[in-house]
C-alpha positions in Angstrom: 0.0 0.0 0.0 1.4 3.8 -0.9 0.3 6.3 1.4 -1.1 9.4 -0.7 1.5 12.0 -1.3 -0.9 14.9 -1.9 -2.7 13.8 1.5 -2.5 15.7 5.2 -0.6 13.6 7.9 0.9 14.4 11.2 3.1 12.4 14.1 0.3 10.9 16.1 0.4 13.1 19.5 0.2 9.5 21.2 3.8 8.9 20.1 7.3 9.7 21.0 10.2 9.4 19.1 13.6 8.7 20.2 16.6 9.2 18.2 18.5 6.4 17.6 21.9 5.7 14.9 19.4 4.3 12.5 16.8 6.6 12.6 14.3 6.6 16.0 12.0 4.5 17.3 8.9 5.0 18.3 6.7 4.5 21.1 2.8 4.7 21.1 1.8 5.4 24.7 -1.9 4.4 23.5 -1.2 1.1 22.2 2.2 0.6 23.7 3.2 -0.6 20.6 7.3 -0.3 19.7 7.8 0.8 15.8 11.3 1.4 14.0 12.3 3.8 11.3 15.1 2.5 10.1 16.2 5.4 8.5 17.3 9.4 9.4 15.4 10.7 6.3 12.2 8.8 7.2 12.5 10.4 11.1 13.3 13.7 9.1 9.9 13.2 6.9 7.6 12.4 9.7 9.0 15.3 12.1 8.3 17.4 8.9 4.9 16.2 8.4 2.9 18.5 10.1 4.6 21.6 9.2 4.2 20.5 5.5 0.4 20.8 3.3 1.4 17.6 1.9 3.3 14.2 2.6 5.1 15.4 -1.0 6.2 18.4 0.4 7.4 16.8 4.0 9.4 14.3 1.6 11.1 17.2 -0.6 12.0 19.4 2.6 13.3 16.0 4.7 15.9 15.9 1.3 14.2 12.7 0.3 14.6 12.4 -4.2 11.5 12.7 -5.7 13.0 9.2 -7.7 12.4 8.4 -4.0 8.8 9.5 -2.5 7.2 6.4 -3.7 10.1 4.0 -1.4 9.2 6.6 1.4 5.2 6.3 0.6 5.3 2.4 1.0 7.1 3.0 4.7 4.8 5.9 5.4 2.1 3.8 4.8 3.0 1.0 7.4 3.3 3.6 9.6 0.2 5.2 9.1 -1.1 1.0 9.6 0.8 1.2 13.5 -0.9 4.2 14.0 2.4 6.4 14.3 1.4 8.3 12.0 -2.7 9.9 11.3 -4.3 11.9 9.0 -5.4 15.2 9.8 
């Protein structure tokens, strides 16, 4: 599943992130539920997502190719699944 680039997300405000060497991980206080992003860019692209009209535009400020959004889209989209990540 992609997640729509042209859609509105945020960092679920039930979740914490903590930085790690191969991204963060994060922890959903509501579901207690442990989630890695295995990458800096994708912990650079979900920080971003809120302060962005779009998931496209997070991508392209977090550095992230646009050769690339649709790699990022797939992840963003299992995050959305674990709740890390909502629509707003």
């Amino acid at each position: 599943m992609l997640l729509d680039l042209g859609g509105r997300y945020r960092l679920n405000p039930q979740v914490a992130l903590r930085p790690e060497p191969f991204g963060a991980l994060a922890y959903h206080f509501g579901t207690r539920r442990l989630t890695f992003l295995k990458t800096p860019q994708l912990v650079a692209a979900v920080r971003l997502l809120a302060a962005h009209d779009t998931v496209a535009g997070a991508l392209h400020a977090a550095g992230i190719p646009a050769g690339e959004h649709a790699r990022y889209a797939v992840a963003l989209a299992a995050l959305a699944d674990s709740e890390v990540i909502d629509a707003r």
